[in-house]
PDB file of N, CA, C, O and CB in Angstrom:
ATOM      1  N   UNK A   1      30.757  -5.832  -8.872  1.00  0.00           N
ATOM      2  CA  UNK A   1      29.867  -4.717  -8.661  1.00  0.00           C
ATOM      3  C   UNK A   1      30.580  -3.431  -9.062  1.00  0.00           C
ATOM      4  O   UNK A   1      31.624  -3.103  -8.497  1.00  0.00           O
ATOM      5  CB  UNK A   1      29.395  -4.658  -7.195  1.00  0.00           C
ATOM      6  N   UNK A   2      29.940  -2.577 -10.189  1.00  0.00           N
ATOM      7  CA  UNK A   2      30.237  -1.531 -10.034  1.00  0.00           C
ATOM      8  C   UNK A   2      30.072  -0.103  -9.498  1.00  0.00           C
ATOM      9  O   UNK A   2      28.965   0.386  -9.722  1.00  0.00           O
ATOM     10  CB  UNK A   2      30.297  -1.601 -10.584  1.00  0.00           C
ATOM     11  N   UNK A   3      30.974   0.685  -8.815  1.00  0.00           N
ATOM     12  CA  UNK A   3      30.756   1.671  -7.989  1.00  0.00           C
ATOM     13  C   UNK A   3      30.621   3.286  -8.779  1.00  0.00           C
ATOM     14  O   UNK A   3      31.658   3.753  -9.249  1.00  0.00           O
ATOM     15  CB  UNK A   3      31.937   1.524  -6.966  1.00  0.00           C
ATOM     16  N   UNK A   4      29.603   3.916  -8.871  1.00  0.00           N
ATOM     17  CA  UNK A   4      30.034   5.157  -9.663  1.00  0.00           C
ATOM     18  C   UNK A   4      29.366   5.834  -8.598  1.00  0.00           C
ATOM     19  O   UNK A   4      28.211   5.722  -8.185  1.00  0.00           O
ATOM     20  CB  UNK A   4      29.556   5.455 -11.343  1.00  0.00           C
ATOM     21  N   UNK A   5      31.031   7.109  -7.955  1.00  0.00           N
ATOM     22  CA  UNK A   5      30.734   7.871  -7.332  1.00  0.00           C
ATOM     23  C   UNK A   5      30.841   7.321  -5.734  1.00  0.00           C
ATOM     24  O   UNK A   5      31.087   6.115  -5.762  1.00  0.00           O
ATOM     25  CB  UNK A   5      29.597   8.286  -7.889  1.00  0.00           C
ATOM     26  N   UNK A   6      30.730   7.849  -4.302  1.00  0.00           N
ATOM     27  CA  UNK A   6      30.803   7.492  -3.090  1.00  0.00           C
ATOM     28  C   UNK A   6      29.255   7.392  -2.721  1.00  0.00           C
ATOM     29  O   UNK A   6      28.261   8.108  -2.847  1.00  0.00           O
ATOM     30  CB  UNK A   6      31.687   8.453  -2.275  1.00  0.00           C
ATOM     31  N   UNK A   7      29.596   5.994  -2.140  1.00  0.00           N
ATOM     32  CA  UNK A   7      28.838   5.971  -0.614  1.00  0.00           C
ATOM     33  C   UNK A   7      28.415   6.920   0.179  1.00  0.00           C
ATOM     34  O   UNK A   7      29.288   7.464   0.855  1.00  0.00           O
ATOM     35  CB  UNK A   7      29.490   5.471   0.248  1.00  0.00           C
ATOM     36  N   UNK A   8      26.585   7.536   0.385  1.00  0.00           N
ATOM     37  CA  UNK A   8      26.823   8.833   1.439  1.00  0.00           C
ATOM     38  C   UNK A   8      25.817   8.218   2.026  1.00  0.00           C
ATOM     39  O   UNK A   8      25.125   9.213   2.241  1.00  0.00           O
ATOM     40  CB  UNK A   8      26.681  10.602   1.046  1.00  0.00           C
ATOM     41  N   UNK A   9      25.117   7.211   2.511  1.00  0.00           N
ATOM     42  CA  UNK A   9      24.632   6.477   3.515  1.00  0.00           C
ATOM     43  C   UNK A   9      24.517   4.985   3.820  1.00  0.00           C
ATOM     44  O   UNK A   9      24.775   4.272   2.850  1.00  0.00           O
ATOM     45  CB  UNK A   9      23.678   6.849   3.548  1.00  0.00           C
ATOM     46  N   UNK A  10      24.299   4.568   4.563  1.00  0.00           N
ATOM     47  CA  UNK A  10      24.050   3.277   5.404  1.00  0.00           C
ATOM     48  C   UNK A  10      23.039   2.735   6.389  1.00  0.00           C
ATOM     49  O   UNK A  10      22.967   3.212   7.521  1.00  0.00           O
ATOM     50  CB  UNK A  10      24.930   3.189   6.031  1.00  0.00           C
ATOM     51  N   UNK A  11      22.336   1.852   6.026  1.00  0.00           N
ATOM     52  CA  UNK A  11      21.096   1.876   7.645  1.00  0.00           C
ATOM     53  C   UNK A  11      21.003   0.385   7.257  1.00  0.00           C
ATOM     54  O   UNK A  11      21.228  -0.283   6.248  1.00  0.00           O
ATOM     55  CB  UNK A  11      19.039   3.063   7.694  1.00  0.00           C
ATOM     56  N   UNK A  12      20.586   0.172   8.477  1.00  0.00           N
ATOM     57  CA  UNK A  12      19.887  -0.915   9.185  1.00  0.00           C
ATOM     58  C   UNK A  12      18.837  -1.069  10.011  1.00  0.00           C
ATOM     59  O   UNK A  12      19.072  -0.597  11.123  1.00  0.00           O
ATOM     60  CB  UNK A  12      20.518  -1.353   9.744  1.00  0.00           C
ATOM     61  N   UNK A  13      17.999  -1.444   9.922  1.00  0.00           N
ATOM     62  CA  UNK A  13      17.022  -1.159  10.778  1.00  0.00           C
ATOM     63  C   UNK A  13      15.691  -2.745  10.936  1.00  0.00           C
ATOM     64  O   UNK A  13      15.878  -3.885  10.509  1.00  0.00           O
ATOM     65  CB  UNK A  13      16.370   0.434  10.056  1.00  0.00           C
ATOM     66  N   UNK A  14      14.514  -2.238  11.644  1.00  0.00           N
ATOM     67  CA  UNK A  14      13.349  -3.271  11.144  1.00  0.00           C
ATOM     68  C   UNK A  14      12.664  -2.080  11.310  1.00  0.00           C
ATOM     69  O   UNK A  14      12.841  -0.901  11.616  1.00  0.00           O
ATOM     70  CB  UNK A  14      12.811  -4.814  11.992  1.00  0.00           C
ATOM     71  N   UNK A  15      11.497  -3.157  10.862  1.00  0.00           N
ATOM     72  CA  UNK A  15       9.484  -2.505  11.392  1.00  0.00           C
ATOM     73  C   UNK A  15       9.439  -3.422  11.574  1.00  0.00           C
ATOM     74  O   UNK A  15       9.694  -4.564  11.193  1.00  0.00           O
ATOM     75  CB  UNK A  15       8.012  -1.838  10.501  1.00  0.00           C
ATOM     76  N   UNK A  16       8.691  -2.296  12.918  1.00  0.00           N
ATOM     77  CA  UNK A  16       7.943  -2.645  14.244  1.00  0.00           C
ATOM     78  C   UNK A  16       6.544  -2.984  13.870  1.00  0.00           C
ATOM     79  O   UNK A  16       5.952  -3.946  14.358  1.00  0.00           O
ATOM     80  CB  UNK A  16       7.938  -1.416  15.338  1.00  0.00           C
ATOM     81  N   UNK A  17       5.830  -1.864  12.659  1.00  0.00           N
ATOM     82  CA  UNK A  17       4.263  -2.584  12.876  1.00  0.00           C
ATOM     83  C   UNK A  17       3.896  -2.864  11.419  1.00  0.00           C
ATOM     84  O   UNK A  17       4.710  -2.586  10.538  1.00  0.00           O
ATOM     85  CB  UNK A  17       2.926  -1.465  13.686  1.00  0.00           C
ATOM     86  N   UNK A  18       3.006  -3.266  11.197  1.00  0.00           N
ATOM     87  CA  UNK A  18       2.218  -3.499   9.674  1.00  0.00           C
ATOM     88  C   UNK A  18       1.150  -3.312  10.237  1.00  0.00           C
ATOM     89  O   UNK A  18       0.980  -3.594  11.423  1.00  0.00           O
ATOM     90  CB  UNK A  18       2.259  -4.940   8.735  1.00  0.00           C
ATOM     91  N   UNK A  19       0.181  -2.767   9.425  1.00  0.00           N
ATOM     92  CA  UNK A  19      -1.575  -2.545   9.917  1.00  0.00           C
ATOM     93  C   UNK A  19      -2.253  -2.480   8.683  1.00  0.00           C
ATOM     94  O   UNK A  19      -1.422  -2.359   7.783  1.00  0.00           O
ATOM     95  CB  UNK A  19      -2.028  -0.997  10.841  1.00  0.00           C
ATOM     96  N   UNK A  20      -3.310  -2.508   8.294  1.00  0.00           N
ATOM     97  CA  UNK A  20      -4.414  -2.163   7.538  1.00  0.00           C
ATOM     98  C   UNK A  20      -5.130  -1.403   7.655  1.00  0.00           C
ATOM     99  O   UNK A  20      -6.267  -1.862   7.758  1.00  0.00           O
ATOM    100  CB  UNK A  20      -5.012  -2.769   7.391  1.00  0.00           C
ATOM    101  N   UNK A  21      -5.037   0.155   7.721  1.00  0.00           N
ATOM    102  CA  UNK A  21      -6.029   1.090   8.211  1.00  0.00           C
ATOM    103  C   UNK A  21      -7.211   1.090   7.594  1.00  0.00           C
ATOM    104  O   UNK A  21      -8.016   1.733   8.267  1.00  0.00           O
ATOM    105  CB  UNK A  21      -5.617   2.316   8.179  1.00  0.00           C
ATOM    106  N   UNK A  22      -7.809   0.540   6.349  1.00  0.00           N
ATOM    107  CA  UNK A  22      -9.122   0.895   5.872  1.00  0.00           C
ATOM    108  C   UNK A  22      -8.777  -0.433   4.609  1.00  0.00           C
ATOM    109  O   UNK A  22      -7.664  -0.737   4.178  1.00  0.00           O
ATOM    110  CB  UNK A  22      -9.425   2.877   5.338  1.00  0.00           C
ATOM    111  N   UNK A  23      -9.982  -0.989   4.265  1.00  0.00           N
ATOM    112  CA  UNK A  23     -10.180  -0.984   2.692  1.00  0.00           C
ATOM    113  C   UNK A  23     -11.665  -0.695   2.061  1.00  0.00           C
ATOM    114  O   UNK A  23     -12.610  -1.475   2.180  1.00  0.00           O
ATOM    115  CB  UNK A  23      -9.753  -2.425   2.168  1.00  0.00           C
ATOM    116  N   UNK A  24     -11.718   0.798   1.236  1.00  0.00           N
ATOM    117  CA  UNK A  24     -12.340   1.417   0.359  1.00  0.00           C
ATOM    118  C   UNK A  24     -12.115   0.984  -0.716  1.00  0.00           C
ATOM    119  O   UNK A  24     -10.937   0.774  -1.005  1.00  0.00           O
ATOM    120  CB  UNK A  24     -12.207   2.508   0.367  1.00  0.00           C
ATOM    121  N   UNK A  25     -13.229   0.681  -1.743  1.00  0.00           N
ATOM    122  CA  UNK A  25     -13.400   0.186  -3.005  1.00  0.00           C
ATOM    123  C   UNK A  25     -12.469  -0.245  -3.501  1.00  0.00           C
ATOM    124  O   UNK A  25     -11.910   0.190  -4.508  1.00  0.00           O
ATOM    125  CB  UNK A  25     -13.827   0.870  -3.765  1.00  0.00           C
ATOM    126  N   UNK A  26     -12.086  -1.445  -2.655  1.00  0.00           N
ATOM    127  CA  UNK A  26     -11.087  -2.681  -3.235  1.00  0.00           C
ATOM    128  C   UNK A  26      -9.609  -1.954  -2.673  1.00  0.00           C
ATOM    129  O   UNK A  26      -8.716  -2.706  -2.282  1.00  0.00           O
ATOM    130  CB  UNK A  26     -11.160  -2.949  -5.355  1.00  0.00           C
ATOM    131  N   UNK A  27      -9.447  -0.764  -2.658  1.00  0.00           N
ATOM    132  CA  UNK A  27      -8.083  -0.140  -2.140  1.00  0.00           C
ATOM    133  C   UNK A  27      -7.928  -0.479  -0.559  1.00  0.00           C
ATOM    134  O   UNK A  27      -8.752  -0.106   0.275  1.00  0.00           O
ATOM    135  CB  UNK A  27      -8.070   1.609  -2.374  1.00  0.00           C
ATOM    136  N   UNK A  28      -6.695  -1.282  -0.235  1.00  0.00           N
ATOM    137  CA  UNK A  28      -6.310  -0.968   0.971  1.00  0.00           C
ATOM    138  C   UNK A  28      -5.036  -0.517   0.966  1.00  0.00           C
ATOM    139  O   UNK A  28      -4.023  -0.640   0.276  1.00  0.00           O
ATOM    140  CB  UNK A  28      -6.462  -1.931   1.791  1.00  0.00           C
ATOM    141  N   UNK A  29      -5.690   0.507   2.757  1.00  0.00           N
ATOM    142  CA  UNK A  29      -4.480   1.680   3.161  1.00  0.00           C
ATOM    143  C   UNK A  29      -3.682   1.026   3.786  1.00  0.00           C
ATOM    144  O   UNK A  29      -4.261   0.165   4.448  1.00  0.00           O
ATOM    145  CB  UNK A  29      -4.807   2.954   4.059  1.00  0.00           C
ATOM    146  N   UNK A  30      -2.373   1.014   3.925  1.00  0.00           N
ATOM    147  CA  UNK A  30      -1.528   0.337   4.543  1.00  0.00           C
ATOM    148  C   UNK A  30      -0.742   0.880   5.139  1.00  0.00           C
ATOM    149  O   UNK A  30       0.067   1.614   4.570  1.00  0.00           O
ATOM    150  CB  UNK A  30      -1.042  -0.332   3.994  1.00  0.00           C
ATOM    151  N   UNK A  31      -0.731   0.624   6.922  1.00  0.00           N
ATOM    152  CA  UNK A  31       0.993   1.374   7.361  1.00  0.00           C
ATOM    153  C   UNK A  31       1.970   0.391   7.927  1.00  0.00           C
ATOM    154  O   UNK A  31       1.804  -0.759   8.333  1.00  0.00           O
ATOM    155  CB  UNK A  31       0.945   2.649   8.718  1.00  0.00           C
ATOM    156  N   UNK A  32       3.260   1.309   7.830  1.00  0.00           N
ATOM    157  CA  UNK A  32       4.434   0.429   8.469  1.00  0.00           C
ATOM    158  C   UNK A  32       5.394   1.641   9.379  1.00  0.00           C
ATOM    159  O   UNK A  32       6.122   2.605   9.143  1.00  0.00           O
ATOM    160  CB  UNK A  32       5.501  -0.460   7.018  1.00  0.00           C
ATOM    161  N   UNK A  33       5.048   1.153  10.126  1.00  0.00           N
ATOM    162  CA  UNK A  33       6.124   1.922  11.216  1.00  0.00           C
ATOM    163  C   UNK A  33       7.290   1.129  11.249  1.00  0.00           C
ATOM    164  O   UNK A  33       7.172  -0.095  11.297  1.00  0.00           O
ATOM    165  CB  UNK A  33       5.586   2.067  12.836  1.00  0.00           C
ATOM    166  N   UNK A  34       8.477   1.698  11.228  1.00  0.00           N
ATOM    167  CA  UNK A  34      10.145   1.476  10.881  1.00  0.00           C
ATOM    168  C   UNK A  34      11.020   2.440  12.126  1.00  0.00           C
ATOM    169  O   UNK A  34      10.797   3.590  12.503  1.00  0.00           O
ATOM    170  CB  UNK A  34      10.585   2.215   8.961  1.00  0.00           C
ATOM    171  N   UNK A  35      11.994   1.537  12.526  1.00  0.00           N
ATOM    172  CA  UNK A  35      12.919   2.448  13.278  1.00  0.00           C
ATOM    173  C   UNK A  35      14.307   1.857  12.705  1.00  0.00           C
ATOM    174  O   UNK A  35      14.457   0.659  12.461  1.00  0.00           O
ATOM    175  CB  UNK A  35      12.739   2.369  15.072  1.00  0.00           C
ATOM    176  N   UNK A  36      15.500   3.030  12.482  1.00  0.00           N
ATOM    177  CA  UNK A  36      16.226   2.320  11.802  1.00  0.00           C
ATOM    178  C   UNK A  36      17.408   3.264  12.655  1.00  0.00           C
ATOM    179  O   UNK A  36      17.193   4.218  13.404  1.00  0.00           O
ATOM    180  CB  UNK A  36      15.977   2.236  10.066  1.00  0.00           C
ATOM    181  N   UNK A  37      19.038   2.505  12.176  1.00  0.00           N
ATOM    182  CA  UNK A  37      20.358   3.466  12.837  1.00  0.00           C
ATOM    183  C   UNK A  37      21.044   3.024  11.482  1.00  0.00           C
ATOM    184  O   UNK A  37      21.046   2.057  10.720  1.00  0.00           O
ATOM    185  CB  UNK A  37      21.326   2.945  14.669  1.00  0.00           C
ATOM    186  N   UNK A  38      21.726   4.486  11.629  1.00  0.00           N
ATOM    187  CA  UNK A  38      22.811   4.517  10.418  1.00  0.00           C
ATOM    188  C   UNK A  38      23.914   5.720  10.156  1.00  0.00           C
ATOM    189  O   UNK A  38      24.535   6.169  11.119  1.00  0.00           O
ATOM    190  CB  UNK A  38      21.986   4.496   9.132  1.00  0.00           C
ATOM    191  N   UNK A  39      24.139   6.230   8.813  1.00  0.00           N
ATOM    192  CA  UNK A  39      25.525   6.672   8.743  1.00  0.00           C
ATOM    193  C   UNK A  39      25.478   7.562   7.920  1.00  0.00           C
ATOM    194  O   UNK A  39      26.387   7.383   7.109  1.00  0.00           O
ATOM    195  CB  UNK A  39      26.514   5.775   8.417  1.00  0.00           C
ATOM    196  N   UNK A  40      24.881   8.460   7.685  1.00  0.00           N
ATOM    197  CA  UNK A  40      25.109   9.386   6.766  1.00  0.00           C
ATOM    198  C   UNK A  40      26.814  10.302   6.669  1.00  0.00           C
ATOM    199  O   UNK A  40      27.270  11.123   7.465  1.00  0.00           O
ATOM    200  CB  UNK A  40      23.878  10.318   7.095  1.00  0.00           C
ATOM    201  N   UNK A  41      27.258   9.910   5.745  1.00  0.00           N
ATOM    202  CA  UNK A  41      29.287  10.145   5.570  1.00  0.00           C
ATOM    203  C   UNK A  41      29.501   9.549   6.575  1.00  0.00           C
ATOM    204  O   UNK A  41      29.309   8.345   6.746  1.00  0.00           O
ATOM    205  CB  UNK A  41      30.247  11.811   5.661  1.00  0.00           C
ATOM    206  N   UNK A  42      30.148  10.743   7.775  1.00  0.00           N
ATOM    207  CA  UNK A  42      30.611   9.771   8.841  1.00  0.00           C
ATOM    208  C   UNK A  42      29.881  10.404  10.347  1.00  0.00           C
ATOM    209  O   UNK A  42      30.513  10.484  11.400  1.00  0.00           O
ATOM    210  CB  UNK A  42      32.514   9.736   8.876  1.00  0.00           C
ATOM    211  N   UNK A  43      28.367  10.837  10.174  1.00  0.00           N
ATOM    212  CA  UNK A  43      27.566  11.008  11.134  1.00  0.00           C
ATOM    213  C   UNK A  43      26.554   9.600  11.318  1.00  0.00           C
ATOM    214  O   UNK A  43      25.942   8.954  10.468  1.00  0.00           O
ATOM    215  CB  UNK A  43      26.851  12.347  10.821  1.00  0.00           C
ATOM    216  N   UNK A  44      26.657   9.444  12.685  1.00  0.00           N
ATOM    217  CA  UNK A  44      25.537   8.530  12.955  1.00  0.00           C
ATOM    218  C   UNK A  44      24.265   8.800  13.598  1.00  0.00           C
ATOM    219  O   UNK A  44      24.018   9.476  14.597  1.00  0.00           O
ATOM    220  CB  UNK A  44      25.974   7.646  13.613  1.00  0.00           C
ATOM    221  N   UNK A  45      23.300   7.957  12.618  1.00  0.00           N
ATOM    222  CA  UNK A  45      21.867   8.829  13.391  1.00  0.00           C
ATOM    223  C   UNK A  45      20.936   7.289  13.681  1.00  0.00           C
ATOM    224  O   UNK A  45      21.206   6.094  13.556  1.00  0.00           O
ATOM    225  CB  UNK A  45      20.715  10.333  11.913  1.00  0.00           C
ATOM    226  N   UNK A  46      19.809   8.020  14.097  1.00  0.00           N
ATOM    227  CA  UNK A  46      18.400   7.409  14.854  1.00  0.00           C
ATOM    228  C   UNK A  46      17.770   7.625  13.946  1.00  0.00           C
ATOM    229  O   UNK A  46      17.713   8.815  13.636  1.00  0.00           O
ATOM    230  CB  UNK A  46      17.712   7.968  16.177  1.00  0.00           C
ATOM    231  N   UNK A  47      17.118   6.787  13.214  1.00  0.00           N
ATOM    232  CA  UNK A  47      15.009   7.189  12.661  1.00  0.00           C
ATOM    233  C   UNK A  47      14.036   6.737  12.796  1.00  0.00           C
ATOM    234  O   UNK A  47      14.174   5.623  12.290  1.00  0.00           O
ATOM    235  CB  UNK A  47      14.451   7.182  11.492  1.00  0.00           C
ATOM    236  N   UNK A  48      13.045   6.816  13.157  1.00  0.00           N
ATOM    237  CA  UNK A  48      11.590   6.612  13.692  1.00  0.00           C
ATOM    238  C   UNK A  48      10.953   6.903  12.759  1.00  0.00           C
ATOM    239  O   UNK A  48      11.034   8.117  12.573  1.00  0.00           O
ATOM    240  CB  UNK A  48      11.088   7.328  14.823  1.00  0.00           C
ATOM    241  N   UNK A  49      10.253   6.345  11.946  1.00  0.00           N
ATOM    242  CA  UNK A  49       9.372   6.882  10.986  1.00  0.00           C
ATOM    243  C   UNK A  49       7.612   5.705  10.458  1.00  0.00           C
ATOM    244  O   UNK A  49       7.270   4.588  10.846  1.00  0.00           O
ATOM    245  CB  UNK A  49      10.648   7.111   9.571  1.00  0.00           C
ATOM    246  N   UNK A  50       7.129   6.419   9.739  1.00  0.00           N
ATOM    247  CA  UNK A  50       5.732   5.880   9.644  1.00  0.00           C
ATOM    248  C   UNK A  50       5.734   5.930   8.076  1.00  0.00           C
ATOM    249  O   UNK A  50       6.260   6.875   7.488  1.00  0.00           O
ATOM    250  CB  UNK A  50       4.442   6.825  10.478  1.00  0.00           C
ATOM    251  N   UNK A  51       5.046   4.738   7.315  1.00  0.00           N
ATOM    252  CA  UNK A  51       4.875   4.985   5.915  1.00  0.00           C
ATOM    253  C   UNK A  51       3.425   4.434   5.108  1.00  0.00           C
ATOM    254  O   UNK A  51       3.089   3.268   5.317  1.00  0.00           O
ATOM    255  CB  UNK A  51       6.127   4.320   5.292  1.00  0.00           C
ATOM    256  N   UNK A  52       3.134   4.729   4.791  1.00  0.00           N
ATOM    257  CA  UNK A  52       1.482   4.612   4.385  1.00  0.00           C
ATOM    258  C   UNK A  52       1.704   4.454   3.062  1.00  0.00           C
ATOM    259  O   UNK A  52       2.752   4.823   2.532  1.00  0.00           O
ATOM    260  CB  UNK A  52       0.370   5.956   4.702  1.00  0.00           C
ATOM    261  N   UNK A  53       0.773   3.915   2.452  1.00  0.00           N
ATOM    262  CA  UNK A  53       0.511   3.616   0.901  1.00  0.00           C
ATOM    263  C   UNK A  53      -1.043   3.035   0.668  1.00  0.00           C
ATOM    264  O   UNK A  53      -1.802   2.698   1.576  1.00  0.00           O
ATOM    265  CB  UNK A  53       1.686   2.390   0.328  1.00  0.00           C
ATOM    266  N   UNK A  54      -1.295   3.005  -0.572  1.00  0.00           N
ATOM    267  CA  UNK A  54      -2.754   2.264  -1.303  1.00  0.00           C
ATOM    268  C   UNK A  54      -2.300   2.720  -1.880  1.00  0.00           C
ATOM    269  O   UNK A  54      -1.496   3.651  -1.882  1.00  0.00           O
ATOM    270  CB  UNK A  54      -4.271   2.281  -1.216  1.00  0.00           C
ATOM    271  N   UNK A  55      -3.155   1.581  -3.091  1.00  0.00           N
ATOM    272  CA  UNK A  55      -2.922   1.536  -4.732  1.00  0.00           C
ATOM    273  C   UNK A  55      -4.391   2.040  -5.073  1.00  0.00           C
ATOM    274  O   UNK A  55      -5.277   1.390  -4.519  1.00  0.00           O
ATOM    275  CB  UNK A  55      -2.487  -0.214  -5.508  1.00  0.00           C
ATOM    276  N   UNK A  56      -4.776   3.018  -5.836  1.00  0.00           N
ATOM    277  CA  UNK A  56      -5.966   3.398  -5.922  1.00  0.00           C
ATOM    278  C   UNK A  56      -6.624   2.592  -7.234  1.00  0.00           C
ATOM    279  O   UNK A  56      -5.821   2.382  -8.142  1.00  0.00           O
ATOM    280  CB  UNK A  56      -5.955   4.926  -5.966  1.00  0.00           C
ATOM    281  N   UNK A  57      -7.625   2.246  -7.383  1.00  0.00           N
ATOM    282  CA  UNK A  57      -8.263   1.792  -8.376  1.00  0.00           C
ATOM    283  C   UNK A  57      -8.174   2.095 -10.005  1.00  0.00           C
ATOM    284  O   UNK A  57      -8.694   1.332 -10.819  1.00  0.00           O
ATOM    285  CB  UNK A  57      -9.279   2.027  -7.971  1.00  0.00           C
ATOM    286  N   UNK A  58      -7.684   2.914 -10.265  1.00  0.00           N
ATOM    287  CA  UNK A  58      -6.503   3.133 -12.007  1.00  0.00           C
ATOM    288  C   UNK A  58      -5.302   2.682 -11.678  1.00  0.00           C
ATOM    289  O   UNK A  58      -4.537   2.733 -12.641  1.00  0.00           O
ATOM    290  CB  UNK A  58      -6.067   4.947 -12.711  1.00  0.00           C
ATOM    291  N   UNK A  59      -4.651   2.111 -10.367  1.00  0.00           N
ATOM    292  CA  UNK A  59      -3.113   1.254 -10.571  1.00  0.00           C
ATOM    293  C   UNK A  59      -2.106   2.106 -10.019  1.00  0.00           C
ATOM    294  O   UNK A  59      -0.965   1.686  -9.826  1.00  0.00           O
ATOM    295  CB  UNK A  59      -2.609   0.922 -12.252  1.00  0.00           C
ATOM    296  N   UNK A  60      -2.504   3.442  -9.714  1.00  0.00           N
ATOM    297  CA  UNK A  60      -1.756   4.156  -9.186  1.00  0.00           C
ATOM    298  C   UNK A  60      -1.142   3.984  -8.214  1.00  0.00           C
ATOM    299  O   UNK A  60      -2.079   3.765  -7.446  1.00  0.00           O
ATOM    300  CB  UNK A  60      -2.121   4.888  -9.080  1.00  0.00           C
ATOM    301  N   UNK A  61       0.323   3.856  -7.215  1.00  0.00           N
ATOM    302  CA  UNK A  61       0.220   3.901  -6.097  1.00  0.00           C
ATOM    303  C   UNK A  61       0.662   5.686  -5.324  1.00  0.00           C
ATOM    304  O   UNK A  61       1.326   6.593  -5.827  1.00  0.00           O
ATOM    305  CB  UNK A  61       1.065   2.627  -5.759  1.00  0.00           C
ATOM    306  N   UNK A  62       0.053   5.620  -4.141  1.00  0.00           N
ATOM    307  CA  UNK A  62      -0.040   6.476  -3.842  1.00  0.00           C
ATOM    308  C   UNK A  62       1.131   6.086  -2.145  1.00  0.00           C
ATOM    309  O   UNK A  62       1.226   4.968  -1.638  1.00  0.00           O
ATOM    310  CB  UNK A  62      -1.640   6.876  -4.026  1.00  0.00           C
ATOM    311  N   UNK A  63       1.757   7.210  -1.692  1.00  0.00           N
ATOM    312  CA  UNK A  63       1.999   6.931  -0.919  1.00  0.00           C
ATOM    313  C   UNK A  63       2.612   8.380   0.009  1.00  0.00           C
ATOM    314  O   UNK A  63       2.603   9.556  -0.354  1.00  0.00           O
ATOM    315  CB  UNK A  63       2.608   5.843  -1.285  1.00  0.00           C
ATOM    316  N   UNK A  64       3.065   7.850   1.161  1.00  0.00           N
ATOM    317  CA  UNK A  64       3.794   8.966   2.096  1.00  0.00           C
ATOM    318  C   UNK A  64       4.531   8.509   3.150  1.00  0.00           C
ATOM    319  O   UNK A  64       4.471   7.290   3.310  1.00  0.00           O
ATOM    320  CB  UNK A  64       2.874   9.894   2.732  1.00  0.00           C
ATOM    321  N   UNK A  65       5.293   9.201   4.012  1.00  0.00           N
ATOM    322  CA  UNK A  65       6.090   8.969   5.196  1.00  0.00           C
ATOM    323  C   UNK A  65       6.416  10.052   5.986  1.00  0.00           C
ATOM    324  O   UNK A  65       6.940  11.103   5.615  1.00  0.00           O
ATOM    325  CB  UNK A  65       7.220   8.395   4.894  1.00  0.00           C
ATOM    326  N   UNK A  66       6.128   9.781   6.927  1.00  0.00           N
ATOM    327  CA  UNK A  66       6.179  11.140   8.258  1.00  0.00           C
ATOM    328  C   UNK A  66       7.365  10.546   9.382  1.00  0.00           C
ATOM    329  O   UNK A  66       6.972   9.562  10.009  1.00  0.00           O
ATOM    330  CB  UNK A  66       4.215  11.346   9.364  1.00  0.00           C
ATOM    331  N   UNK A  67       8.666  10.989   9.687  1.00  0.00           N
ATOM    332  CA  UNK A  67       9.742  10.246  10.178  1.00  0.00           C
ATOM    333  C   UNK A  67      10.346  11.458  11.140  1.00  0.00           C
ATOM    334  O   UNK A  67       9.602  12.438  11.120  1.00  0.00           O
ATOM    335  CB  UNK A  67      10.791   9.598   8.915  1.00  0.00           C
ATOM    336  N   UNK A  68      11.359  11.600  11.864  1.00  0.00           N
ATOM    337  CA  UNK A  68      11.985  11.785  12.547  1.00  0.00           C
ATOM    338  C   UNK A  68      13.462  11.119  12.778  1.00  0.00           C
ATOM    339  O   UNK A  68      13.638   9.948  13.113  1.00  0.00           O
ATOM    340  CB  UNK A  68      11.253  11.747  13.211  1.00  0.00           C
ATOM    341  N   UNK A  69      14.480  12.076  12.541  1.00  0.00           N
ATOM    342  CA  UNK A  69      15.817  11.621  12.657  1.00  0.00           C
ATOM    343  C   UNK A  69      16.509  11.959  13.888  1.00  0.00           C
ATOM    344  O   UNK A  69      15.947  12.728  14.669  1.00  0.00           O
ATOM    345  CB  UNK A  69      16.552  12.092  11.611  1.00  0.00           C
ATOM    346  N   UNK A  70      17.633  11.496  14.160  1.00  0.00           N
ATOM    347  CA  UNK A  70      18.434  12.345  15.454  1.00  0.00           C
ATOM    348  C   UNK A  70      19.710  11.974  15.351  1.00  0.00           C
ATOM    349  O   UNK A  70      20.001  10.807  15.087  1.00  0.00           O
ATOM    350  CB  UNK A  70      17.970  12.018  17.048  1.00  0.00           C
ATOM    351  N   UNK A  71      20.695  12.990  15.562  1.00  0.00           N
ATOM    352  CA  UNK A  71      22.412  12.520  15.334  1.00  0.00           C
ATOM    353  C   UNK A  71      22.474  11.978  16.669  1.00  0.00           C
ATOM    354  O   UNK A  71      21.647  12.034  17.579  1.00  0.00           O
ATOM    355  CB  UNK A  71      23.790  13.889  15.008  1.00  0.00           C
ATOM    356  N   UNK A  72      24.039  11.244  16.590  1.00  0.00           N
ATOM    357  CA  UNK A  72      23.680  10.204  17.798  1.00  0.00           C
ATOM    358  C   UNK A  72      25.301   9.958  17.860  1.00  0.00           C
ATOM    359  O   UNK A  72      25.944   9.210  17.122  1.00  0.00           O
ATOM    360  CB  UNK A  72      22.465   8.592  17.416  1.00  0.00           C
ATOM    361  N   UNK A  73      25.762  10.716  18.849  1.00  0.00           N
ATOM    362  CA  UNK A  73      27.414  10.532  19.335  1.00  0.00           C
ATOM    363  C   UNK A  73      28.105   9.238  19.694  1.00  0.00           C
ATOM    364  O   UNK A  73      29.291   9.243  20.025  1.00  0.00           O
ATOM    365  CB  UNK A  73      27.650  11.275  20.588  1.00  0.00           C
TER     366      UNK A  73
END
């Protein structure tokens, strides 16, 4: 494996949910709620976050994520 440049994070985590919020004209909306811990250099944090997506009907995907971090001693 080659390395170009440092390491500036690390996580581990799961999701907690999968859902199907809607399907409109063949598009379905999809969420995943995720909580994860990790390492940014040598800080360790918490994240909680939510991520949504659909593929809209030209192939596009569309997507977003609304999250929350916290340093963690």
């Amino acid at each position: 494996m080659t390395t170009i440049g440092q390491l500036l994070t690390e996580e581990q985590g799961r999701l907690t949910v999968r859902r199907v919020l809607s399907v409109d004209e063949g598009a379905a909306k999809v969420e995943t709620t995720f909580e994860t811990v990790g390492f940014l250099h040598d800080v360790r944090y918490t994240a909680l976050g939510t991520l949504w997506s659909f593929i809209r009907p030209d192939g596009h995907l569309i997507w977003g994520v609304e999250g929350w971090a916290a340093h963690r001693r």
